[in-house]
C-alpha positions as CSV (number, residue, x, y, z in Angstrom):
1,X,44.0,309.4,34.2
2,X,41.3,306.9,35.1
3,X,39.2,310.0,37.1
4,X,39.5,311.9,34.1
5,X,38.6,309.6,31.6
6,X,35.1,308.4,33.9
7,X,34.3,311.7,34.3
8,X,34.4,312.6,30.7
9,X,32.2,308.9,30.1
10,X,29.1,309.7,30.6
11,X,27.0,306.7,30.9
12,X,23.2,306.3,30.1
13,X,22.7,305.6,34.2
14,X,18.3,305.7,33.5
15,X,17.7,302.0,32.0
16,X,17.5,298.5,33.9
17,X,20.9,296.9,34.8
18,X,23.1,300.3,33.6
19,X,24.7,300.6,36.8
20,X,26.5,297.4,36.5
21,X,28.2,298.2,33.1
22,X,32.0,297.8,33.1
23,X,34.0,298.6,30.0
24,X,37.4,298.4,29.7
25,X,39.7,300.0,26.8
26,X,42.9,299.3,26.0
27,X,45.4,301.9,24.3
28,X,48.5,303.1,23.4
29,X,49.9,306.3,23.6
30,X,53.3,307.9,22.5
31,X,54.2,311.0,23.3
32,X,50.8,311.7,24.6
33,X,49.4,311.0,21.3
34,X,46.8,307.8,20.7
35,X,48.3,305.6,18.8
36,X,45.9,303.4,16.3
37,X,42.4,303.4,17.4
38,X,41.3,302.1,21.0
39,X,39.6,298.6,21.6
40,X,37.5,297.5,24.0
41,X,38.9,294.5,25.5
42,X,36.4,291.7,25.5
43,X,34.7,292.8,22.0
44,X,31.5,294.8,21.9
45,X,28.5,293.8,23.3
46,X,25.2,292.7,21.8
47,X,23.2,293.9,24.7
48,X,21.9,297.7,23.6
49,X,22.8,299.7,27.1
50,X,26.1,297.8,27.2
51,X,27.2,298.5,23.3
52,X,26.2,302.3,24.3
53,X,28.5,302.4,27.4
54,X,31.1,301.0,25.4
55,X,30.8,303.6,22.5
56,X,30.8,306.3,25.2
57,X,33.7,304.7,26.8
58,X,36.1,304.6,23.3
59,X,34.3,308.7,23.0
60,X,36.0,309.8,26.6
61,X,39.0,308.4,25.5
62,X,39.6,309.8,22.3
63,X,38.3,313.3,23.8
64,X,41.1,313.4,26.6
65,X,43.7,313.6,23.8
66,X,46.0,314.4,23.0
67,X,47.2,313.0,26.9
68,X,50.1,316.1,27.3
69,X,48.4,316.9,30.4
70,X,49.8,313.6,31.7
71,X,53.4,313.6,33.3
72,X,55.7,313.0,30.8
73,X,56.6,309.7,32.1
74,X,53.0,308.6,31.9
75,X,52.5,309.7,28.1
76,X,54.1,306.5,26.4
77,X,52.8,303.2,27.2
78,X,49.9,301.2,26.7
79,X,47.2,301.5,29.3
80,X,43.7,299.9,29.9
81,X,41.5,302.3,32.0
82,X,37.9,300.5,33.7
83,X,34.9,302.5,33.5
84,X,32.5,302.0,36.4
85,X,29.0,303.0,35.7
86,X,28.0,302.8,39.2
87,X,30.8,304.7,40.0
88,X,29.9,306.8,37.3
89,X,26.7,307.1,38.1
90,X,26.4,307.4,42.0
């Protein structure tokens, strides 16, 4: 999930300090399905590349649903997925 999810990111990887952006998400999913909206853990940023990273970061995850390309063990459960930007990015 986590290569999926970073690949469908996309992070702004141009401005100073992008590359060490890390966002982290938490959701829930049931029956592959999000369930409620996702949340950044630690609350969104004031600092404009970060806040972007973070919106792009809640965007990859709500485009990989609905998650039924999961196995079905792995599509109930609450998760928190890390993007890396300099993974991302590199």
């Amino acid at each position: 999930m986590g290569q999926r999810l970073q690949r469908l990111w996309r992070p702004n990887c141009g401005p100073d300090g992008a590359l060490a952006v890390n966002v982290r998400v938490r959701f829930r999913l049931n029956g592959g399905r999000i369930q409620g909206a996702p949340e950044l853990i630690g609350g969104q940023s004031d600092d404009g590349v970060v806040r972007a990273a973070q919106e792009r970061a809640l965007a990859a995850v709500r485009s990989a649903a609905p998650y039924d390309w999961l196995p079905q063990e792995l599509q109930n459960g609450d998760f928190q997925p890390s993007f890396n930007a300099e993974q991302a990015c590199g």
